[in-house]
C-alpha positions in Angstrom: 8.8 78.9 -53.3 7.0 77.1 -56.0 4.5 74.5 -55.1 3.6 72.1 -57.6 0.4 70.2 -57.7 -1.5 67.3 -58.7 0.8 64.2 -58.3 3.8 64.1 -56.2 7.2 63.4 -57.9 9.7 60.4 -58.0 11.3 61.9 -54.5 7.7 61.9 -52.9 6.5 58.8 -53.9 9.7 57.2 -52.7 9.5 59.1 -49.5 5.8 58.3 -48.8 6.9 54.5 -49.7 9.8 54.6 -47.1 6.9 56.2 -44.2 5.0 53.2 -44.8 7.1 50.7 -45.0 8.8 51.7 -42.1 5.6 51.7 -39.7 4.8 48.8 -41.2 8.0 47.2 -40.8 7.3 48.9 -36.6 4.2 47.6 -36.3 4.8 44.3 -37.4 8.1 44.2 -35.2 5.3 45.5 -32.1 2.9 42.9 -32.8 5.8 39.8 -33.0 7.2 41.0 -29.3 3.7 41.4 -28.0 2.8 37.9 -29.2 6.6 36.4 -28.0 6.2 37.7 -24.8 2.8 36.4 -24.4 3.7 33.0 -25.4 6.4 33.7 -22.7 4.2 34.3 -19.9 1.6 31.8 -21.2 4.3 29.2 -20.9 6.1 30.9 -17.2 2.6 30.5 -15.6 1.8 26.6 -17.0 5.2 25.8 -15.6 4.6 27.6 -12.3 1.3 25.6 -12.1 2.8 22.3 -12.7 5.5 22.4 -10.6 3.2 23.4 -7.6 1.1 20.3 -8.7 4.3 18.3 -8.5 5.2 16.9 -4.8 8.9 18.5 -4.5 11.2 16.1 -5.2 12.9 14.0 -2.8 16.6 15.0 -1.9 19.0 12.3 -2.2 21.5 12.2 1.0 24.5 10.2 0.2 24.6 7.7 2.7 27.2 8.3 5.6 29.8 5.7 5.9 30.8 4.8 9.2 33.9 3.4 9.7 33.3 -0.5 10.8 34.2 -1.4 14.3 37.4 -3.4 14.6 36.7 -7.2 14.6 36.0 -8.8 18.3 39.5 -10.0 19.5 38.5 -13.7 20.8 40.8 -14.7 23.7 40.9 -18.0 25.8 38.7 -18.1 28.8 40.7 -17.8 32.0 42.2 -20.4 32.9 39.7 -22.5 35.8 41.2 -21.9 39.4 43.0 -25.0 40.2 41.4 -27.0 42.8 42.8 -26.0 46.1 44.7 -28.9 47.9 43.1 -30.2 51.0 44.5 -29.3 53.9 46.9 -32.4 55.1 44.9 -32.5 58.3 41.8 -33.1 56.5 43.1 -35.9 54.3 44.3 -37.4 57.2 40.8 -37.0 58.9 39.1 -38.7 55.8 42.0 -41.9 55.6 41.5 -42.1 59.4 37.9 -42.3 58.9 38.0 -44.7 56.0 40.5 -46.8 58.3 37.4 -46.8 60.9 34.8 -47.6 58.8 36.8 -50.7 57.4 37.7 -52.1 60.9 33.8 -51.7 61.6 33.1 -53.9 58.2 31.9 -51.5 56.7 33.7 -51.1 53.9 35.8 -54.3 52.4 39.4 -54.1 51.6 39.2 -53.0 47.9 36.6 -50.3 48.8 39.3 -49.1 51.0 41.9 -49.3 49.2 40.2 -47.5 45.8 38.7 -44.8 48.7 42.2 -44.2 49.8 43.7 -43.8 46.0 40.8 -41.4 45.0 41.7 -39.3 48.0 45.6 -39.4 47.3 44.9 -38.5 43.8 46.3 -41.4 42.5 
């Protein structure tokens, strides 16, 4: 085959062109990544350092709602015991008495008879 020299044709130049552009265009593509992903890991790391500067933050719990207690049901005191009604003997006993200490002069005949009354229940 015949080999021409001196300067290389229209299809050599172009070749040689499209080789150089092409590592350029690779090279620059390279350098861009390398520099992207430094930025990246520049930027990872100051975030990892801040957050383990930062005290974690503090988990909200939704307060637990309890259900309220019925009201207090308010009911009327017992009822007091009624008095127990003296024995008939022992009424008789105190008028008896009263009767004795008004015959002594003790006691007048109102005093008696309001003693007597109080006892009755009147």
């Amino acid at each position: 085959m015949f080999r021409r020299r001196g300067r290389p044709g229209l299809l050599g130049t172009v070749a040689r062109t499209a080789v150089v552009a092409g590592t350029a265009t690779a090279t620059a593509g390279a350098v861009s990544r390398h520099q992207q992903q430094k930025a990246a890991d520049k930027q990872a790391a100051a975030e990892q350092q801040a957050a383990e500067q930062e005290p974690p933050p503090q988990q909200y719990q939704q307060p637990v709602y309890q259900q309220a207690p019925p009201p207090p049901v308010y009911q009327a005191p017992p009822p007091a015991p009624e008095p127990e009604a003296p024995a008939e003997d022992d009424m008789v006993s105190k008028i008896t008495q009263l009767a004795k200490l008004k015959e002594a002069g003790v006691l007048s005949e109102e005093e008696f008879s309001a003693a007597k009354a109080k006892l009755l229940g009147m």
